[in-house]
N, C-alpha and C positions, 0 to 999 in steps of 0.2 A: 434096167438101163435108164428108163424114164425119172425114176425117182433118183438115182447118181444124179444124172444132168442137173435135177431140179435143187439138190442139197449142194452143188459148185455151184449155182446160177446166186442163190441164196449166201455163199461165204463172199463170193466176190461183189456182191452187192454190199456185204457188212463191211468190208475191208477197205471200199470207197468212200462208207461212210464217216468210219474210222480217219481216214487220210483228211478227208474234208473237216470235219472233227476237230483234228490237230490243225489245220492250217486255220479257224477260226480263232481256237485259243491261243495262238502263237500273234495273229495279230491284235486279239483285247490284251496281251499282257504287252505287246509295245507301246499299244494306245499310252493305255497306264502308267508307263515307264516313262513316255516323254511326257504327259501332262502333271507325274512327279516333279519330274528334273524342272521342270518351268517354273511351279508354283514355288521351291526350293529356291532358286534364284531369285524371283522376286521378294521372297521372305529376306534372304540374306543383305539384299541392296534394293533396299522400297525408294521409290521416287520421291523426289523430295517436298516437304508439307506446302502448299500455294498459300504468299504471303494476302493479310486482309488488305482489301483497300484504303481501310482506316488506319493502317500501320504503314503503309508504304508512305516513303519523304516525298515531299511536295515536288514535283518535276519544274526543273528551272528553261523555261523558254529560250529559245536561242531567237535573240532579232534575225529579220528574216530578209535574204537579199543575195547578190551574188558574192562570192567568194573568190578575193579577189588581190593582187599585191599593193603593199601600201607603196604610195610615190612623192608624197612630202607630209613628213609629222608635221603637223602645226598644235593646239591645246588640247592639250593629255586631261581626261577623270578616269578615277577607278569607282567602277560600279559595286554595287551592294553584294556582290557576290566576288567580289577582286577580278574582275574581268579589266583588261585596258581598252578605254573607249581614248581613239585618235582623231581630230578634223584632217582630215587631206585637203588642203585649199584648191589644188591640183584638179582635184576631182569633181571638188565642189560635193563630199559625202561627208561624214563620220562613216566610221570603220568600229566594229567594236573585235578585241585578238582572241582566237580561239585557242581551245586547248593544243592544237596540232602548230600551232605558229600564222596560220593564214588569217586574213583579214575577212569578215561578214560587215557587207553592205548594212546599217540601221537605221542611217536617215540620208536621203538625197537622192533625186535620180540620177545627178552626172553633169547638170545642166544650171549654170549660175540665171537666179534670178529669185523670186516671190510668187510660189503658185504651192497646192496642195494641201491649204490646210481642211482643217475634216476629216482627212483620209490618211493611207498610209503613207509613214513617213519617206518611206523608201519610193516613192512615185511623188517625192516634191521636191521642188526646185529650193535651194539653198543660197544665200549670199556670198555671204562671209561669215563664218563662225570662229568670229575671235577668244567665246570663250567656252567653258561647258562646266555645270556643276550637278549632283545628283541632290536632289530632294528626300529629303527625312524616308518618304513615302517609294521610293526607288526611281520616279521620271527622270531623265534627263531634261533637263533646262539647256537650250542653247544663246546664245548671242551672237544670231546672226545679222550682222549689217546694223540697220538701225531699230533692228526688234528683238525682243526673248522670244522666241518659242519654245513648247515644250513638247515631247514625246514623252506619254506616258507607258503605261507596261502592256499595254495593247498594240501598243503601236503607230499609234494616232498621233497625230502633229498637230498642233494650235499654236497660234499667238497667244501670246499675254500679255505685252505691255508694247509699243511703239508704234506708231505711222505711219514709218518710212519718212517720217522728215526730218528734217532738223532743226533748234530752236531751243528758246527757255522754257523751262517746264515750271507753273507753279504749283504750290503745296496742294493738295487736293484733286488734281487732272485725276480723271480715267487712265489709267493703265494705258488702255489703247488709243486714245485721242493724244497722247503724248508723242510730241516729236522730237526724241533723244536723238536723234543723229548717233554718230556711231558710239558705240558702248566698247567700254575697254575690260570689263571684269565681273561676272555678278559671283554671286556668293551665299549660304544659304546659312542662317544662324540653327543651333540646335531643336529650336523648337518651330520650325520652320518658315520663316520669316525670309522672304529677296529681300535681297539687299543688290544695287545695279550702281556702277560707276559709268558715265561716256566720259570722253574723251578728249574732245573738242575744245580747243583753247579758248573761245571765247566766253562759253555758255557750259563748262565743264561742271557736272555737279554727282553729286552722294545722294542715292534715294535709296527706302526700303517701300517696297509694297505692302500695302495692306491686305487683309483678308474680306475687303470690301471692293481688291480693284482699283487701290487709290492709290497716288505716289506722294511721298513728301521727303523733302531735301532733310539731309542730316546738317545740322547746324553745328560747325566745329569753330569751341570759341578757344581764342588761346588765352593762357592765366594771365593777369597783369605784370607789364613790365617784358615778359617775352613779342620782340619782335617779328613779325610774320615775314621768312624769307618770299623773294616772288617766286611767285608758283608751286610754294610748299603746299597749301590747301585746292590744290584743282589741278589739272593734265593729270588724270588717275592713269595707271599704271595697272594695278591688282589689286582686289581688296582679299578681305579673310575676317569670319569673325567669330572670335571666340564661347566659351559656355558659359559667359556671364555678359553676353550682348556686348561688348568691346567691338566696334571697328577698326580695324589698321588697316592702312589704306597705304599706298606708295605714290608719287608724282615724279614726274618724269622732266617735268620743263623748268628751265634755272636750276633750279633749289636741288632736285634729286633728294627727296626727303621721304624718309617712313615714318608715320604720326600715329598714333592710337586716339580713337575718339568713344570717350567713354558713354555712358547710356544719356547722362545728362548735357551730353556735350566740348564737354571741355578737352579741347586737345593736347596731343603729349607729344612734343617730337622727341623719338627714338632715332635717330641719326639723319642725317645730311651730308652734302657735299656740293660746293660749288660746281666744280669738275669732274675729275677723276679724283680719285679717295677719298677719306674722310676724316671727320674729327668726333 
């Protein structure tokens, strides 16, 4: 009887082993089955290659400010990237238009006046920005009141040329020592050269800046025998100028005339009109 007992104590010991056994290799073959299935998926759909730093396109800045509805257009540029840059006089800002329709704040805090330069342009006070042109180089140029400032691609606002006063400027002033009083137009030739019109009937003139900081009047002579109507050559208007240094220039007072002034001077009236229409 002791040796029965001892040969069942012994099967039922095998048979447990047996059980345990199988419930081992039942779980290494699921192991293996999902760490199949996994590495198959990933084979089938690999995540996608990370592009080099050296290959990816330059990220274009977005000027930085509140976002915010525009409430009077006044002088429209289109930036280096076809972006529309707006003055809101209202606001006393530029706006520059986003992809989505909405306005970003890029120069002015809200507040008319002359404070902020050195820093950014969105924490400085603004005049009047009657005009705006982009530089070869991508800055925004403004014409605010009786100065250029410029905002370059940092961000930063400076003056360039005016005093806040107003007055005759001669050939050779500092940029900044000059008192333009208000400025009606600047403009930026191809190879980047200001050119700045004021406005002012008394003391109205045509300058380009140098790349020393210096202003000197455009001297517009007319051919012999042509007449100079009054105020065809001063009360600027707009200038613009072309890839062969040509100015054309508009006036606004009498005459109402658009005139081309070529490198060496001489001027070309392209129409007029006393009044309304023309000849």
């Amino acid at each position: 009887n002791a040796d029965l007992l001892f040969k069942e104590a012994k099967q039922r010991e095998r048979r447990r082993r047996l059980v345990w056994l199988g419930v081992v290799v039942l779980v290494v073959v699921g192991v293996v089955a999902t760490v199949a299935a996994i590495s198959s998926r990933s084979k089938s759909s690999p995540h996608p290659a990370k592009v080099s730093s050296s290959s990816r396109p330059k990220s274009t800045s977005v000027p930085i400010g509140s976002i915010v509805l525009l409430k009077r257009a006044g002088p429209l540029a289109v930036g280096p990237t076809g972006a529309l840059y707006v003055s809101d006089p209202t606001r006393h800002q530029v706006l520059v238009r986003l992809a989505n329709g909405q306005f970003r704040v890029m120069a002015g805090d809200g507040r008319a006046g002359f404070a902020g330069d050195g820093g950014p342009a969105t924490k400085a006070e603004l005049s009047d920005v009657s005009a705006m042109a982009f530089a070869p180089n991508g800055d925004l140029y403004l014409a605010d009141g009786s100065r250029v400032r410029a905002v370059n691609q940092g961000g930063i606002i400076q003056t360039i040329a005016g005093n806040g006063r107003s007055g005759s400027v001669a050939d050779g002033t500092p940029a900044l020592s000059a008192p333009l009083g208000s400025i009606a137009s600047i403009a930026f030739s191809p190879n980047g050269e200001l050119y700045l019109a004021t406005s002012h009937l008394a003391t109205s003139q045509l300058f380009r800046l140098t790349s020393t900081g210096q202003l000197f009047s455009l001297q517009a002579i007319l051919p012999p025998g042509l007449v100079q109507m009054p105020g065809a050559l001063n009360s600027f208007a707009s200038i613009a100028v072309d890839s062969e240094g040509n100015v054309y220039a508009s006036s606004t007072f009498d005459g109402w005339s658009v005139f081309k002034i070529s490198p060496n001077g001489v001027a070309t009236y392209l129409g007029s009109a006393r009044r309304s229409g023309g000849n």
